[in-house]
C-alpha positions as CSV (number, residue, x, y, z in Angstrom):
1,X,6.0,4.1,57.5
2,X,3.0,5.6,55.1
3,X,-0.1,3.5,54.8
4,X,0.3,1.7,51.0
5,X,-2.2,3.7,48.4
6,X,-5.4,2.2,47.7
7,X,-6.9,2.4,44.6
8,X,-10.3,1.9,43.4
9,X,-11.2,0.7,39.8
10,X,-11.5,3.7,38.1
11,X,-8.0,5.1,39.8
12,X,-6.2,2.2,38.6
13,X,-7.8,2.5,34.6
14,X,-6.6,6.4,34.9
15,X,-3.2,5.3,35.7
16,X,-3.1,2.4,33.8
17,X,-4.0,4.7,30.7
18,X,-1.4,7.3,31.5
19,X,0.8,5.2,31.5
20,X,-0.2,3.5,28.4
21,X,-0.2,6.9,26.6
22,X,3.7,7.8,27.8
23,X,4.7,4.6,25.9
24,X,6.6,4.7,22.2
25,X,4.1,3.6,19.5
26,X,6.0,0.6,18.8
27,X,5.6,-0.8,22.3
28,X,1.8,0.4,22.2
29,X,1.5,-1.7,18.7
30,X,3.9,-4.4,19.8
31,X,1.1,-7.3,20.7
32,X,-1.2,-5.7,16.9
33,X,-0.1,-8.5,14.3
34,X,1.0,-6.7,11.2
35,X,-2.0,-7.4,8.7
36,X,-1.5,-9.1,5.4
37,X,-3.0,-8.0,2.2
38,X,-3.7,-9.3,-1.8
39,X,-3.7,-7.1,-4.6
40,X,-6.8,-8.3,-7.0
41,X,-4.0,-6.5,-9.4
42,X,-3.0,-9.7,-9.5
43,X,-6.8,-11.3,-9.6
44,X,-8.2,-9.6,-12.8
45,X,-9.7,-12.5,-14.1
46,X,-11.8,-13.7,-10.9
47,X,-15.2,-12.1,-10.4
48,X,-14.8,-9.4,-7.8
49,X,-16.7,-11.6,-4.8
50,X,-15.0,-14.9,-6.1
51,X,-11.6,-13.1,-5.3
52,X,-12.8,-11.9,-2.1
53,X,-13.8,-14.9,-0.5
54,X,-10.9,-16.6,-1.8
55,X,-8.5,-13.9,0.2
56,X,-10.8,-14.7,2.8
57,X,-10.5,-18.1,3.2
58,X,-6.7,-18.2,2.4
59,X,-6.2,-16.1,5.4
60,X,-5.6,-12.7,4.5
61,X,-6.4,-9.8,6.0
62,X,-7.3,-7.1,3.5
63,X,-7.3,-6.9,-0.5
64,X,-5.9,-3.9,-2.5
65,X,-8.6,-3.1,-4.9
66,X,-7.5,-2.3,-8.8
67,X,-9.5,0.8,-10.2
68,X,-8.2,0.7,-13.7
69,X,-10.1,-0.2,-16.9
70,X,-10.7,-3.9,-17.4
71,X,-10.5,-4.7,-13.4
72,X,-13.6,-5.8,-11.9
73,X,-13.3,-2.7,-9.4
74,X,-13.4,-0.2,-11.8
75,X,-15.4,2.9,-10.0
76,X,-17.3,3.1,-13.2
77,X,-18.4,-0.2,-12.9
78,X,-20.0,0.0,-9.2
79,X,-23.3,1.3,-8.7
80,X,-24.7,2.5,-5.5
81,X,-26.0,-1.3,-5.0
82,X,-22.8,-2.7,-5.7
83,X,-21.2,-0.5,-3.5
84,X,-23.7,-1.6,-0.6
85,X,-23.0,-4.8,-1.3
86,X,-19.2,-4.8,-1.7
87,X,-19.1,-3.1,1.9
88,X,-21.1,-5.8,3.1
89,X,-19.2,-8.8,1.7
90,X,-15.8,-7.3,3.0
91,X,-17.5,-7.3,6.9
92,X,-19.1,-10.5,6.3
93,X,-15.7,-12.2,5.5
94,X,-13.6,-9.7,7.8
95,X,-11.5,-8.4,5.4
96,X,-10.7,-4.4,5.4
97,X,-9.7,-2.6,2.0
98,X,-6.1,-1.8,2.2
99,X,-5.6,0.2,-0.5
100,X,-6.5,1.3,-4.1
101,X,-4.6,1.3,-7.0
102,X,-4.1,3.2,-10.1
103,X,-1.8,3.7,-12.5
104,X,-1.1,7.6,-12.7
105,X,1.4,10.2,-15.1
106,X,2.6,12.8,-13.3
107,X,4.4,13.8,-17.1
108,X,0.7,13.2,-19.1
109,X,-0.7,16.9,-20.9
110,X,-3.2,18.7,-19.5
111,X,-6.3,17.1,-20.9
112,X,-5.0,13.7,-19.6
113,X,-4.2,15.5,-16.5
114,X,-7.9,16.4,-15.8
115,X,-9.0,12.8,-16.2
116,X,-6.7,11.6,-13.9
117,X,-8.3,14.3,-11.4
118,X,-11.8,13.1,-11.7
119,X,-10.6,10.3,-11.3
120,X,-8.8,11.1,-7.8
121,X,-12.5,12.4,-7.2
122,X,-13.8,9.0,-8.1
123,X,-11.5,7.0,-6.2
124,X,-12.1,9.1,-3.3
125,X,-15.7,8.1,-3.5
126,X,-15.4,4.8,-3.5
127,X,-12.5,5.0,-0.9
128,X,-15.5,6.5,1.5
129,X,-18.2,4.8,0.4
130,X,-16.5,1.1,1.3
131,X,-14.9,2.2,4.5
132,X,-16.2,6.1,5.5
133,X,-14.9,5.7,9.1
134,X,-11.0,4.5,7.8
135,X,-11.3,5.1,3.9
136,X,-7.8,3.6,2.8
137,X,-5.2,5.6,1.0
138,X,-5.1,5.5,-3.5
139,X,-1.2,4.3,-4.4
140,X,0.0,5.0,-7.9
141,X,3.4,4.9,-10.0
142,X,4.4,8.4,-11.1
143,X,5.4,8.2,-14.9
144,X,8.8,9.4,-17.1
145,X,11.9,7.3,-17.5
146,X,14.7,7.5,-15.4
147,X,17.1,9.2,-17.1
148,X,15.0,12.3,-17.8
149,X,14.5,13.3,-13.3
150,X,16.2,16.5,-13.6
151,X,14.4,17.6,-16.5
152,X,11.2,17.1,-15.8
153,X,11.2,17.0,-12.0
154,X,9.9,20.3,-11.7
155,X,7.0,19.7,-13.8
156,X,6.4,16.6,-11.9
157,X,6.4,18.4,-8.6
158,X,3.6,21.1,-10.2
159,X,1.5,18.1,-11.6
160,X,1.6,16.4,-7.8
161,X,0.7,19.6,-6.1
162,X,-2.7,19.9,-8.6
163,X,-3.2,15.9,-7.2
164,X,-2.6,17.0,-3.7
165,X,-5.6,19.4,-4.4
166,X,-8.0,16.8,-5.7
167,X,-7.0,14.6,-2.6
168,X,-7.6,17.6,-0.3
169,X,-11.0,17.9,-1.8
170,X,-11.9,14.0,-1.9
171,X,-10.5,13.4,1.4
172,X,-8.3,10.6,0.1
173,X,-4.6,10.2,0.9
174,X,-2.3,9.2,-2.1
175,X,0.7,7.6,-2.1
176,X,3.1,7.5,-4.7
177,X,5.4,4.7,-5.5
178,X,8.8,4.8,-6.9
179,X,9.5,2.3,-9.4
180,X,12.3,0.9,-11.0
181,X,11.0,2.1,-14.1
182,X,10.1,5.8,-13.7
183,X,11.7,8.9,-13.4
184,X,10.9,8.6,-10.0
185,X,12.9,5.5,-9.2
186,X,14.9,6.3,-5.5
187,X,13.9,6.8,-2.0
188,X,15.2,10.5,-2.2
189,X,13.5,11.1,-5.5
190,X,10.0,10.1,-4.6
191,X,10.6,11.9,-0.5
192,X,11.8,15.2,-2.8
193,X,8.8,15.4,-4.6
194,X,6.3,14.5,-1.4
195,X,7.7,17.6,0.1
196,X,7.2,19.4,-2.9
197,X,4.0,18.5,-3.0
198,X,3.8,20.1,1.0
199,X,0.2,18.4,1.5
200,X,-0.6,15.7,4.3
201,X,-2.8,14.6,1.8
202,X,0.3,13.4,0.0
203,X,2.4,10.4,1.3
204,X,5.1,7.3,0.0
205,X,4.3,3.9,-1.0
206,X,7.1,1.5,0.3
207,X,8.5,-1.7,-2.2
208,X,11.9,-2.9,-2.1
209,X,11.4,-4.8,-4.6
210,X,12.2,-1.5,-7.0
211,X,15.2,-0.5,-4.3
212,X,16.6,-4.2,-4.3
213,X,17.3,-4.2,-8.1
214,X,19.5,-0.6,-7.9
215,X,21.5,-2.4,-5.2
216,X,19.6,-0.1,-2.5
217,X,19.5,-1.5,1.3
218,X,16.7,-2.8,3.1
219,X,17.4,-1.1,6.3
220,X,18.5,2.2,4.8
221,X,15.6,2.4,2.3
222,X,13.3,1.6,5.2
223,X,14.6,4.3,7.4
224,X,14.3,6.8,5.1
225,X,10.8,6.1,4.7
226,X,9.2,4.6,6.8
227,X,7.8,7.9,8.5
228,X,6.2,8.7,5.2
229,X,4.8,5.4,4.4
230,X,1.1,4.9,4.2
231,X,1.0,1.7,1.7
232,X,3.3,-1.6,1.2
233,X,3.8,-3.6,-1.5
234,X,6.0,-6.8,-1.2
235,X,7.2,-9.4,-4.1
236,X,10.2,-10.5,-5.1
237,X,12.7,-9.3,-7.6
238,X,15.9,-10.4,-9.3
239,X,18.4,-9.6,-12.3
240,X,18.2,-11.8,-15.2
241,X,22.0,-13.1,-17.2
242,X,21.0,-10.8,-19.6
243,X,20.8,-7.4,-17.6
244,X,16.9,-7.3,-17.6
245,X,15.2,-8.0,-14.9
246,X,12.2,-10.3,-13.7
247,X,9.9,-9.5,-10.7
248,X,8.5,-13.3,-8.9
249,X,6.2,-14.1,-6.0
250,X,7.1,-13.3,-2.3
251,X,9.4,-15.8,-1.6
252,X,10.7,-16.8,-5.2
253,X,13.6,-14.4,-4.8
254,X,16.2,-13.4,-1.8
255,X,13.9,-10.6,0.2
256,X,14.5,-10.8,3.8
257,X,10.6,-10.6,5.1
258,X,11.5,-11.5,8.0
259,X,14.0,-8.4,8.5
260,X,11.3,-6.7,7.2
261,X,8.6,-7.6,9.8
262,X,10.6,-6.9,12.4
263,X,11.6,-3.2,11.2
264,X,8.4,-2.3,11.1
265,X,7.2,-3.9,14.2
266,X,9.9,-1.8,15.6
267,X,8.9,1.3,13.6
268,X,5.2,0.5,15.3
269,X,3.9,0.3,11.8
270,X,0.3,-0.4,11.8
271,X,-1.1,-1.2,8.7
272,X,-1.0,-4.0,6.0
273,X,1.7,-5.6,4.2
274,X,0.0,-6.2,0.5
275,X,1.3,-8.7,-1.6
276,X,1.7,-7.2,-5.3
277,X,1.8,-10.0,-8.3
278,X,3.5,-7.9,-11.1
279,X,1.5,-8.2,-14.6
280,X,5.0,-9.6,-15.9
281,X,3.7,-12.6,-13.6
282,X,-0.5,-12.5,-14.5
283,X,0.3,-12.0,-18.0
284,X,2.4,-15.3,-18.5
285,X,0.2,-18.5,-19.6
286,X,-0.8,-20.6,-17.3
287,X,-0.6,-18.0,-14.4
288,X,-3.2,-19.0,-11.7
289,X,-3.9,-16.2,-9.1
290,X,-5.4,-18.5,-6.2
291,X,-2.5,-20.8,-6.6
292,X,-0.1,-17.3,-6.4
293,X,-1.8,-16.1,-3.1
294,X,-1.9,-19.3,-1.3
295,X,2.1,-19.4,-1.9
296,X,2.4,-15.6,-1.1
297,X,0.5,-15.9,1.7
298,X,2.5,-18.8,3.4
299,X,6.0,-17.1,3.1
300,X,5.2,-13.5,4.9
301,X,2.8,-15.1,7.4
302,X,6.2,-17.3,8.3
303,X,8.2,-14.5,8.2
304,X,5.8,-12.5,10.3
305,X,5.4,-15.0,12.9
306,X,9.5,-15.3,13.1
């Protein structure tokens, strides 16, 4: 009988490392908690650092900053100090920048169209400045109504393809969100026009919440995106007596997060989930955002942990 092998501590890290490299990246990811994330969409009344140290101490993970005009992240509004010390609260409170949002037209004329490319340029700048080693990915809806896709999907595809550009240039990843509202309101609508776009610059945002009110499939809608999806957004959503519908807090409706949690643990899905309260929620009276997150917060870290 052969003498049984030896190995010295640097033999066993080698094979130990090989070995960890031949694994699927959903067993490599398996013991990475899935990270949880606030919009400050849904904080635009809180001073920027007050809403970051409440995110903090609630528990979560990351924030989703909102660039538009009016939010206290505006890139306008940021100077080079600011930045500095922006970069330096988030470390101090351990919180990473999930994502930035926007609101976007892919449909808006051409002199809209080069404002929404400087401001691509902008968020990309910002995106680096607050994390240059992992700067996260811009999310935006797409514009148009529904019924109008085959007419204007084309056009849609040429405006994305001038976005993809910008993105190249900025070094920023966007990804586009289908919404229940848009011309782009499907899983195969919004994966037909990433393609079109042909840029790995150029990726998905995933919510249910917009699939769940079409009568769309978690699992299905998942599976056909998942692959492509750089950003989540999670709430709730349900269909009112009167045919309209109403978007609530995680939790508030029937979403299955903890069917969700465990596709994507499967999937080996490695970034944030990010809670998204709707303006249809911040715009009611007596909306109170730190009450909202807490709530949030305590349904998906449940589900998570299930």
């Amino acid at each position: 009988m052969s003498a049984p092998a030896r190995y010295d501590r640097r033999s066993f890290i080698r094979i130990a490392s090989a070995a960890l490299a031949g694994l699927p990246l959903a067993a490599r990811a398996a013991d990475k908690p899935i990270g949880l994330g606030f919009t400050l969409y849904g904080m635009k009344s809180l001073p920027l650092d007050t809403a970051l140290r409440t995110c903090a101490e609630i528990g979560y993970d990351s924030v989703e900053l909102a660039l538009m005009s009016g939010f206290p992240s505006e890139p306008a509004l940021l100077s080079a100090d600011d930045r500095k010390r922006l970069r330096e609260q988030l470390a101090s409170l351990k919180l990473r920048v999930s994502g930035l949002m926007d609101n976007y037209s892919l449909l808006a004329d051409a002199a809209a169209q080069a404002k929404i490319l400087d401001r691509i340029k902008a968020a990309g700048q910002l995106a680096h400045d607050l994390a240059p080693d992992a700067p996260p990915p811009l999310e935006t809806v797409l514009g148009g109504k529904p019924a109008e896709w085959e007419q204007v999907k084309d056009r849609m595809a040429e405006a994305l393809r001038a976005w993809a550009a910008a993105a190249a240039e900025a070094k920023i990843v966007i990804a586009i969100k289908a919404h229940i509202m848009s011309a782009v309101q499907t899983p195969e609508r919004v994966l037909w026009l990433m393609r079109q776009a042909g840029s790995p610059w150029i990726k998905v945002t995933y919510d249910f919440s917009h699939f769940q009110l079409q009568g769309l499939a978690l699992d299905a809608t998942l599976d056909a995106m998942l692959p492509h999806t750089r950003f989540i957004h999670v709430k709730d959503a349900r269909k009112k007596d009167d045919g309209k519908f109403e978007f609530l807090l995680p939790g508030e409706g029937d979403t299955d997060y903890a069917a969700l949690f465990k596709k994507l643990r499967a999937s080996g899905y490695q970034d944030d989930v990010v809670v998204e309260v709707s303006a249809m929620i911040w715009n009611k009276p007596g909306y109170d955002p730190v009450a909202a997150a807490r709530k949030s917060f305590a349904t998906l870290d449940a589900a998570r942990k299930t």
